[in-house]
N, C-alpha and C positions, 0 to 999 in steps of 0.2 A: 787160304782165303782169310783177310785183316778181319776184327771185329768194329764194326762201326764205333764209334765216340760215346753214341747215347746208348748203346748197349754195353758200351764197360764202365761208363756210370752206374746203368742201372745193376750192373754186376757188384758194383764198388769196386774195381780195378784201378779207377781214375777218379781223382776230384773233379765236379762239372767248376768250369771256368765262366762268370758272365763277361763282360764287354758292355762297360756302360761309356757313351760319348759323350761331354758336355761341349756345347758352342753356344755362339750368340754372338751378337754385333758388338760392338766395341765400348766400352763402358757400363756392359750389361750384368758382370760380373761374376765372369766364370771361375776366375782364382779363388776368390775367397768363398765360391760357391763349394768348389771342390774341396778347398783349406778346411771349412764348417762342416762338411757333411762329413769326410773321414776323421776328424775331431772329435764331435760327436756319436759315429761307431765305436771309435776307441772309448768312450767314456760315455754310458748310452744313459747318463740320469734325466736330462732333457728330451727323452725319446719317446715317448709315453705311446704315443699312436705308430711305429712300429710295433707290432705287436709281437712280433718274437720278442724283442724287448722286453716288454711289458711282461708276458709272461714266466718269461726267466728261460724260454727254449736257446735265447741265443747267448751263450756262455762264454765266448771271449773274443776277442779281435786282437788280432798282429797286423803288424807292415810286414812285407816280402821283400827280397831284394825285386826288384826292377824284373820281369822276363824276357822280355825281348834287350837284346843285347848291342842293336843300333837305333834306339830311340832313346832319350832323356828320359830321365827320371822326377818326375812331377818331386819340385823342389818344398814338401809340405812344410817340413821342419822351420825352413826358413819362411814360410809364408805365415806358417801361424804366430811362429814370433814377431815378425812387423804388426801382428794384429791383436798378442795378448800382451803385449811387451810394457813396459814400464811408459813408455811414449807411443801407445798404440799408431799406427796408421795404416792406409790403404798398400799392400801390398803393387809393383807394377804387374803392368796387362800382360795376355799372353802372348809370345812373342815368336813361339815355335808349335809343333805336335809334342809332348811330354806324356807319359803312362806314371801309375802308380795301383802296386798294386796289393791290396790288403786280401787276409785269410778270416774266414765265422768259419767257429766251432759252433757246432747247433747241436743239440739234444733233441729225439725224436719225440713228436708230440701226437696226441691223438687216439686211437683204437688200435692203429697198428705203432705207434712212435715207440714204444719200451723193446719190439721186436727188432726194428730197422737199427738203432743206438745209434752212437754218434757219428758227426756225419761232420767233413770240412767244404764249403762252397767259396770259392775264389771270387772276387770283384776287381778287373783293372778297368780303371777308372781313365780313359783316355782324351785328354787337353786338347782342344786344336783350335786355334782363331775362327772367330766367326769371318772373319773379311774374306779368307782362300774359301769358304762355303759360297761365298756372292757369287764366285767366279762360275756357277754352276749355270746361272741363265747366260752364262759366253757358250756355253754348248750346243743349245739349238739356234745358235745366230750367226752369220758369216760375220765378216769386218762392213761391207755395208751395212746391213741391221743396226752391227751393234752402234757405228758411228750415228748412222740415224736418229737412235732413240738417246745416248747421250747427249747430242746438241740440240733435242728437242727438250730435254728436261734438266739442264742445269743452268739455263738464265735465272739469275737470282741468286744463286749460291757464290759462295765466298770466292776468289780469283778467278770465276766463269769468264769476267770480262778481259782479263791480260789476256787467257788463253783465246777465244775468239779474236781478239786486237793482233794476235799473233797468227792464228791462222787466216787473216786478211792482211797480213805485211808478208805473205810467203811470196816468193820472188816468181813472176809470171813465165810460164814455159814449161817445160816440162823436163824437173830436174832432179836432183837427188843428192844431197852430201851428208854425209854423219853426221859432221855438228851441226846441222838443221834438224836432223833424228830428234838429235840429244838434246836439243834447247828445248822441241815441243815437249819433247816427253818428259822433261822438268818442271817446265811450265803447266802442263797436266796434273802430274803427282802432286804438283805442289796447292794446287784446285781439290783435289782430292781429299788431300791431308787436313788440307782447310774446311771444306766441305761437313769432314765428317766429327772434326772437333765443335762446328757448328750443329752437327747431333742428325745429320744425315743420312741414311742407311743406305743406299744405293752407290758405292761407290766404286766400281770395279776399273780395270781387273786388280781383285786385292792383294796380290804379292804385290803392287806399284806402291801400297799401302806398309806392307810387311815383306819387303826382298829378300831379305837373308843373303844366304850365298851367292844370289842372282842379281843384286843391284849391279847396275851396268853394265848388265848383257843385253845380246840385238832381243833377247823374247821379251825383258820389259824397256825396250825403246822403241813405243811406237805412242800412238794417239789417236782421238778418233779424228775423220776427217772429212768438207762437205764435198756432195755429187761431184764436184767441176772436178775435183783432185783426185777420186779413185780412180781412175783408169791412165794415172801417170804415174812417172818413173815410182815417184813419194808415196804413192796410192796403191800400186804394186809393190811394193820392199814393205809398207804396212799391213798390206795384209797377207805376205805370207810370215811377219815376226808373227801377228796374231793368230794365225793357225800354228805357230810354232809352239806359242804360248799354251793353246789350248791339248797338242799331244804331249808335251812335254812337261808342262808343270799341269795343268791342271789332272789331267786323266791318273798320272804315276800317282796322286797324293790320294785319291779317291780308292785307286788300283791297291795300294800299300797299305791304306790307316783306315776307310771307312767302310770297307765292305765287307770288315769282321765285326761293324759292332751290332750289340743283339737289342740293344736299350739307348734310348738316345734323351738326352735334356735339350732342350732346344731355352736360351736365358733371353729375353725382352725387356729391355728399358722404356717400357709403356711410359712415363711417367716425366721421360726425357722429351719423348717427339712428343707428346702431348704437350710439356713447354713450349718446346721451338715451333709450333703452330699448325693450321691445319695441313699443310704439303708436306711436311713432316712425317705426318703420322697415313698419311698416304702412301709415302714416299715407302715408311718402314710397311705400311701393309703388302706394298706389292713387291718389295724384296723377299718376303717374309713367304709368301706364296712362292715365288717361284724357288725358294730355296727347300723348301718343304717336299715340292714335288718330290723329292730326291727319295724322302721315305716311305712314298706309295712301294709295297711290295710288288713285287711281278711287273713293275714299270718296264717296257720300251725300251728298246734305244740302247744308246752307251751304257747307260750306269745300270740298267738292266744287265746285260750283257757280265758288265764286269762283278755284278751280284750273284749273281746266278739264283740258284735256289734260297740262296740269304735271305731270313725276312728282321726288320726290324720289328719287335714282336711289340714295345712299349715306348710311345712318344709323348714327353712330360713338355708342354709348354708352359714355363714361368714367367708371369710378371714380376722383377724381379726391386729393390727397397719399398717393398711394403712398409719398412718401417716409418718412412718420407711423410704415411697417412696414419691418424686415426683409424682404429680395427673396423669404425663405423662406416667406413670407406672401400673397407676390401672387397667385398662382394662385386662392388661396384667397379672395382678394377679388374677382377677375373672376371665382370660379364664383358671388359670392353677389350680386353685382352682375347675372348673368345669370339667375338663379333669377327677384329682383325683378322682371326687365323680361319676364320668357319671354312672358306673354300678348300681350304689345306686339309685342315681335320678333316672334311668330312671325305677327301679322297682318299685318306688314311685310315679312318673307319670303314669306308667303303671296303676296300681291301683287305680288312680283317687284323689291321694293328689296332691295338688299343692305343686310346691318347686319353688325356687330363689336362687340363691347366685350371692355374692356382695363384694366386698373390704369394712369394714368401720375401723373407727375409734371410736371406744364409747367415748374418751376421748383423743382431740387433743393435742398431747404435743410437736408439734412441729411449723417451720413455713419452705417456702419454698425461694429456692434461686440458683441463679448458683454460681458454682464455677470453677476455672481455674487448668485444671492439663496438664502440658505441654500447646500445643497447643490445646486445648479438652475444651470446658464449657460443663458442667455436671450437670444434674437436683439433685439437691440437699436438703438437710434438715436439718435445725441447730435446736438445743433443751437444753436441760440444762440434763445434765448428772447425773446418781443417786450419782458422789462424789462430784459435786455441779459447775464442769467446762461447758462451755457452747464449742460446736463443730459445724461445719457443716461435714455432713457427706453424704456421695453416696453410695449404697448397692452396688452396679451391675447391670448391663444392665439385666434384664430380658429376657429370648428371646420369639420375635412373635409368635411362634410355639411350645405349651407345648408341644408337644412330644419331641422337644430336650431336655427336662429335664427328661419326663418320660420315653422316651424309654429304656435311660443309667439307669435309674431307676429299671426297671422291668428286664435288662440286670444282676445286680447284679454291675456294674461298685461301684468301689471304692472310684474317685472324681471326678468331672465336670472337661472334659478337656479342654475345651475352657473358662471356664466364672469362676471367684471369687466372691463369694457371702459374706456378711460379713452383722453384725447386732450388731449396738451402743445400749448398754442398756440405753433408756431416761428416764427419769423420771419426773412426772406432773408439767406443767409451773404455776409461780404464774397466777391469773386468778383476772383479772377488767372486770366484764360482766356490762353490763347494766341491769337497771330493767325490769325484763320480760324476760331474755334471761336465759337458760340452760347453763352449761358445752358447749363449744366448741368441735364439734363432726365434722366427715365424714361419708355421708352418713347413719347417724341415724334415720334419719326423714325418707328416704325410706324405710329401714327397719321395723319403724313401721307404716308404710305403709301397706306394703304388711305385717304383721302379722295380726293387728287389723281394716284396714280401711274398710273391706266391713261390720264390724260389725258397723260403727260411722255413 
């Protein structure tokens, strides 16, 4: 008979392994989220509220080679140098699934800690695009549905109108040829692309976004398509690519990479859709919901199924450039960040995961200051700009009460009519740390706090 895992932990026979996942939407900032937070392990002088830290119980951190042996290896070395480097800048997005995975030596603490002695606990920290997470609300929807609800919700958005102009020049009858496939479905992607550089979070299905090895195969050559077309030749060959799409790329990458992890970050660019106006930030609430579902334990269904007894035990949701605001600000951005996700948390609270969310900065590139406009000081934030000018700059007053933002939100309203929101693209400050200190961060150190600290 085998010993179980958690009994040759508890034996010390094995190091216990965690599984932490970071994702988010796209310019939310997963890389440098990851690049800062192993950073500062390695060099924990900026850690203060980790409290193994602080105390002196967590005595050293290494890099491991890589464990798993067909996945990438989260490329740190080169990410932190594009961000400490003589000519700082934004490392590029994530582009695949990548691991990385670091070892803590911990010293035993407490009544019994001089008994137990030292102890190693592993952390692989595993990368994956937030866009192939969208893909999770294609799960409870056939290609009808899904067509439905995108041609009801992307009038307005960037190349919405070619793509419609195109599916009203489809040739009448009932027909089918590839390269009508492949025009729509470029026509689409390229709606997409646009879509979501205009700061739009619903924009599935996201490998159309991120291919990889699959750009122009029949699973991403389809589009959505209206009433009159599903039940012909185009309407049938689309919706069985789209059920292709969903056994085959969607289910394997969940099946494979998400249903070992124990800890999950979930990174939000509040600050983004809050610019780009109130559909926006509707738009990200109710991706944000349906993508969350996924971390109810004991869930239904597919992903139930493919979890088994898996619980994700700790779900961190980050608002993520806090540095964008005055500190006088933050609060006010984790209450509105919390608003967003409340239906999410609290099915995940319900269920017995712990969750948090928090304003941070993984990478401060800013400093803070007043400044005078009119008769007005204004909490403010200078930085050095991505064409190399230095600014101070003031976003907008947040307001106390997220429902003035969500309500006009969930209304469908067009633009905030009391408040102007706006957002400086900054980019990374040179950086003189001291010996022992990480990257300069907000709220990092609670963060992984509350991910890794009941395990240190």
């Amino acid at each position: 008979m085998g010993i179980r895992s958690d009994v040759m932990e508890g034996l010390g026979l094995s190091d216990p392994v965690v599984r932490i996942g970071v994702t988010g939407l796209s310019r939310a900032g997963k890389t440098v989220f990851i690049t800062s937070l192993v950073a500062n392990l390695l060099e924990r002088g900026r850690m203060q509220s980790l409290r193994a830290a602080a105390d002196g119980r967590l005595k050293a951190v290494w890099l491991q080679p890589q464990p798993d042996d067909t996945i990438p290896r989260f490329d740190f070395e080169r990410y932190l140098a594009a961000l400490t480097g003589p000519t700082p800048h934004w490392p590029e997005g994530t582009r695949h699934v990548s691991q990385l995975r670091l070892s803590l030596r911990l010293e035993g603490g407490g009544l019994f800690g001089g008994l137990r002695g030292a102890r190693t606990l592993h952390l692989d920290i595993v990368d994956y695009p937030g866009e192939w997470l969208l893909d999770l609300r294609l799960m409870g929807r056939d290609f009808a549905q899904w067509s439905a609800e995108v041609l009801e919700r992307i009038a307005g958005r960037p190349g919405a109108d070619r793509f419609t102009a195109a599916l009203a020049a489809l040739p009448q009858g009932d027909s089918f040829t590839e390269p009508q496939a492949q025009e729509l479905a470029d026509i689409y992607t390229n709606h997409l692309n646009a879509s979501r550089e205009a700061g739009w979070s619903d924009c599935t299905p996201g490998r159309f976004l991120i291919p990889g090895e699959l750009a122009g195969s029949p699973a991403l050559t389809f589009a959505p398509l209206p009433p009159e077309l599903l039940d012909g030749k185009l309407g049938r060959e689309f919706r069985r690519r789209f059920d292709a799409y969903k056994s085959r790329v969607v289910k394997p990458f969940f099946r494979d990479h998400f249903a070992r992890i124990d800890r999950q970050v979930v990174l939000v660019d509040v600050l983004g859709a809050i610019r780009q106006g109130p559909q926006a930030v509707e738009d990200m609430r109710r991706a944000m919901a349906d993508i969350l579902s996924a971390f109810r334990p004991g869930r239904a269904g597919w992903l139930g199924q493919l979890l088994g007894s898996r619980r994700v035990e700790r779900i961190l949701f980050s608002a993520t450039k806090a540095d964008y605001l005055h500190h006088v600000q933050h609060n006010r951005l984790t209450a509105i960040l919390s608003s967003m996700l409340r239906e999410a948390r609290d099915r995940a609270d319900f269920q017995g995961a712990r969750t948090e969310a928090m304003a941070i900065a993984a990478l401060r590139a800013t400093t803070e200051e007043m400044i005078t406009q009119g008769e007005d000081e204004l909490p403010a934030v200078r930085g050095r700009l991505v064409d190399g000018r230095q600014a101070a700059f003031f976003a907008g007053e947040l307001p106390a009460d997220p429902a003035m933002l969500l309500h006009p939100a969930r209304q469908g309203a067009e633009a905030w009519l009391d408040h102007d929101y706006a957002i400086m693209n900054f980019a990374p400050a040179p950086l003189t740390t001291r010996p022992g200190d990480g990257p300069p961060h907000i709220r990092l150190d609670r963060a992984a706090e509350f991910l890794i600290g009941d395990r240190l």
